[in-house]
C-alpha positions as CSV (number, residue, x, y, z in Angstrom):
1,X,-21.8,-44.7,81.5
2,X,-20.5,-41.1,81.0
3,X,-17.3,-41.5,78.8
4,X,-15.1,-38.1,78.3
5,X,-11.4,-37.9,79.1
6,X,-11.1,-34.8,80.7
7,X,-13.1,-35.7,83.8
8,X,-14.8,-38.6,85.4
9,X,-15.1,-38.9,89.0
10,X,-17.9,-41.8,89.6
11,X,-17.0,-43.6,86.6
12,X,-13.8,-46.0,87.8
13,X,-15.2,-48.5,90.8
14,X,-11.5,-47.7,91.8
15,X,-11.7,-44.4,92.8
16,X,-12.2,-44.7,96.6
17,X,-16.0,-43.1,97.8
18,X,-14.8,-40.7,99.8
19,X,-12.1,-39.3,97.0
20,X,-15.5,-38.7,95.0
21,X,-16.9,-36.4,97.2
22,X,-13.8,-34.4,97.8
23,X,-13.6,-34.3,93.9
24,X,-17.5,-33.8,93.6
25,X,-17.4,-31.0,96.1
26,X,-14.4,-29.1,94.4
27,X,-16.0,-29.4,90.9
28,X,-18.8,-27.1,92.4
29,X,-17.2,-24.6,93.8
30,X,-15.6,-21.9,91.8
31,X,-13.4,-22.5,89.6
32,X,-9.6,-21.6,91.0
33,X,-6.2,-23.1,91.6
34,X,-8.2,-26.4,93.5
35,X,-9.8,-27.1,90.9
36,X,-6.6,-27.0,88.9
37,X,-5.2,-29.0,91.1
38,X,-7.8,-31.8,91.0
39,X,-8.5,-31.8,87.5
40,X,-5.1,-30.3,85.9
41,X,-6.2,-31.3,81.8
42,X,-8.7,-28.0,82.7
43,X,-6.0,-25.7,83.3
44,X,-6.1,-23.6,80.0
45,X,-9.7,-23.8,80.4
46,X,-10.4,-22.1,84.0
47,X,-11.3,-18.4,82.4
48,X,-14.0,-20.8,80.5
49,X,-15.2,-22.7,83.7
50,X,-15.2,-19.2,85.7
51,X,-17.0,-17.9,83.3
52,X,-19.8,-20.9,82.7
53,X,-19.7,-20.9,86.5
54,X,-20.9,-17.2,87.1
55,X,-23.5,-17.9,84.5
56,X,-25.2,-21.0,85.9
57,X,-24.8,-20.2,89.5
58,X,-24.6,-16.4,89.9
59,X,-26.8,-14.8,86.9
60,X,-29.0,-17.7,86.1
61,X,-29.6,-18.2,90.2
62,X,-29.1,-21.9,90.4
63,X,-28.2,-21.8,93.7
64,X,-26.1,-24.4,95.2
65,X,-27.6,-24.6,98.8
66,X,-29.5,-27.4,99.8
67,X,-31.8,-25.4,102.1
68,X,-33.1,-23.8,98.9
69,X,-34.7,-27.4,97.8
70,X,-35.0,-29.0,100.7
71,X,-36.7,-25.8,103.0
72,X,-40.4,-25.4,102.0
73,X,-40.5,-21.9,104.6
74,X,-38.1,-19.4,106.2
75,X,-38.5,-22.0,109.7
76,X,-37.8,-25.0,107.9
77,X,-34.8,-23.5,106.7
78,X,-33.5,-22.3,109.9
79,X,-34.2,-26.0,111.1
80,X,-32.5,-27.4,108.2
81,X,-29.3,-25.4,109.0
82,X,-28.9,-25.8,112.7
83,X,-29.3,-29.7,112.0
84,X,-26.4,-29.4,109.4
85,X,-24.4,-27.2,111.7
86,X,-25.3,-29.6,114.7
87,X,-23.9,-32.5,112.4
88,X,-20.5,-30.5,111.3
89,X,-20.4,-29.5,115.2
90,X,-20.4,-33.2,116.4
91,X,-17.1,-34.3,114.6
92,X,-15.6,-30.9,114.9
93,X,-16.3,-28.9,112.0
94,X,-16.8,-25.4,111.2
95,X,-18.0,-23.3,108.1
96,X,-15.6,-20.4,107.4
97,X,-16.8,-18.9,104.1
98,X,-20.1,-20.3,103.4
99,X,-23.4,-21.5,104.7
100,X,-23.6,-24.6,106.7
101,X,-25.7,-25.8,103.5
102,X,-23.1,-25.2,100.8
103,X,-23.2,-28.5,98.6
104,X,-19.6,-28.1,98.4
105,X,-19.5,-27.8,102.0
106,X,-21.4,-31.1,102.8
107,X,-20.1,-33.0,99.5
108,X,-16.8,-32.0,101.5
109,X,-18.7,-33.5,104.6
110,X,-19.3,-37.1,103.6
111,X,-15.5,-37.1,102.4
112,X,-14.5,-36.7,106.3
113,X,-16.8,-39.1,107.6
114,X,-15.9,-41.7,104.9
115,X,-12.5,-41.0,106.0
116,X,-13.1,-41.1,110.0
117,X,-15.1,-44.6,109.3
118,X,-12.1,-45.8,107.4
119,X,-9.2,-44.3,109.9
120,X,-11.1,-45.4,113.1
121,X,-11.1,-49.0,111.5
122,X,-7.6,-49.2,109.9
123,X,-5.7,-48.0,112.9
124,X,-7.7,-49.9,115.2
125,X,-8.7,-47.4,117.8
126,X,-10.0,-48.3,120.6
127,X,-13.9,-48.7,120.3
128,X,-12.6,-48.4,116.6
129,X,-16.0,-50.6,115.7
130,X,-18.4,-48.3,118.0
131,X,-16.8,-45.2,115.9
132,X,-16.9,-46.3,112.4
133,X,-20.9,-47.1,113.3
134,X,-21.1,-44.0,114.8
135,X,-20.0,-42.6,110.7
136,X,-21.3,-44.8,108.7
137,X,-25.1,-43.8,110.8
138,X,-24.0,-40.3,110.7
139,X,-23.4,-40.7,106.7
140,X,-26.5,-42.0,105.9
141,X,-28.9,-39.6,108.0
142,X,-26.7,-36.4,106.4
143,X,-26.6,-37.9,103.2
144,X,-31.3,-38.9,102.8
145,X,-31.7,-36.0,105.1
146,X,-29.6,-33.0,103.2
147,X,-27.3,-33.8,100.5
148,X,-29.5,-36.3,98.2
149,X,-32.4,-34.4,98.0
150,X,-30.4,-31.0,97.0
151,X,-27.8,-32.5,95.5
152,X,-30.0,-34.2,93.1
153,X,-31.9,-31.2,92.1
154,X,-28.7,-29.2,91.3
155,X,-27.2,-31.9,89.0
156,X,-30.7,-32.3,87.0
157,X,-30.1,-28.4,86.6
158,X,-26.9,-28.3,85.6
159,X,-27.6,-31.0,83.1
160,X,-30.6,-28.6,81.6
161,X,-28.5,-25.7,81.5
162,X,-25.3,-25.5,80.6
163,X,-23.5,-26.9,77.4
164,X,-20.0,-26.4,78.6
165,X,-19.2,-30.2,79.0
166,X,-17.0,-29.9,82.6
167,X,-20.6,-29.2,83.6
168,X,-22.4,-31.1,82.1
169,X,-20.3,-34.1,82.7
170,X,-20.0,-33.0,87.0
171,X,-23.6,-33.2,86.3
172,X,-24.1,-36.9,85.0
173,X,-21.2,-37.9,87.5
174,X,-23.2,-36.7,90.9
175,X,-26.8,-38.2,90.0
176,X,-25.0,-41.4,89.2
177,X,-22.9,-41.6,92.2
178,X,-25.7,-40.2,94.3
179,X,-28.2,-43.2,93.3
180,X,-25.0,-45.5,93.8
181,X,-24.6,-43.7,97.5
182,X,-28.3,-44.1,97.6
183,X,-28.6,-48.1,97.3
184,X,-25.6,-48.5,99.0
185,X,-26.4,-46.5,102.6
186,X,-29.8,-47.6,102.7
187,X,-28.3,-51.5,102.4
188,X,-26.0,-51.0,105.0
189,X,-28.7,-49.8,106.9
190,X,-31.1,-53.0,106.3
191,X,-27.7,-55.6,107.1
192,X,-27.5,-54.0,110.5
């Protein structure tokens, strides 16, 4: 278990799944005022975090697209993003500033359809049963389809290269929560 002070994410059974991604997602995107806001004991740190960030992700070209290690041609990657926009499409979501295949933008993903599952079933929609399946399927073919793979290549990078221990800890905290994520969709998949 990954023990530093300043961040854990995965570490506390507490912290809800979805809350993880939402966390997981901001921890990879640049470093700014929401990243502040989720993780505040960085504050007199950011200029640090920007600059480790432009390092790793801008001059060392670890990219942080999953179609970049999931795509093995220019036409798998074109499929690859029209399945991930057709996902965001089909409960109403739309990139703005980045590509469909932003890990931020589908860490940010699996947090709404954790939450959907979860609001359809505590309010008690109607067909509230019929929509959290329709969710908790969507989760798992997103999650083994586009985020794992990716996902799971970034962190194993960030781990290599980069000393600066916000990193390096986001690191540890996504591949463990990702093999969590892992045994858990794929059991909820053999119980139905």
């Amino acid at each position: 278990m990954i023990r530093n002070e300043k961040y854990s994410v995965s570490r506390s059974p507490e912290i809800p799944r979805g809350t993880r991604y939402k966390a997981l997602s901001v921890a990879l995107g640049y470093p700014n005022e929401a990243l502040v806001s989720w993780f505040p004991q960085w504050a007199d740190e950011l200029e640090e975090l920007q600059r480790e960030y432009d390092r790793l992700f801008r001059a060392e070209n670890l990219l942080l697209y999953s179609g970049e290690y999931t795509a093995k041609s220019d036409f798998q990657s074109t499929n690859a993003l029209a399945d991930i926009e057709g996902f965001y499409a089909a409960f109403g979501v739309e990139c703005e500033l980045e590509r469909a295949d932003a890990l931020t933008n589908e860490l940010e993903f699996m947090h709404l359809l954790i939450f959907k599952e979860e609001y359809a079933l505590r309010e008690g929609l109607p067909e509230a049963t019929e929509k959290a399946a329709i969710c908790r399927d969507a989760q798992r073919a997103f999650f083994l389809d586009h985020l794992y793979p990716a996902a799971q290549a970034v962190g194993r990078q960030i781990a290599l290269r980069s000393a600066n221990s916000f990193y390096t800890t986001t690191a540890h905290e996504l591949l463990q929560f990702l093999t969590q994520e892992r045994e858990l969709l794929e059991a909820r998949h053999e119980n139905v």
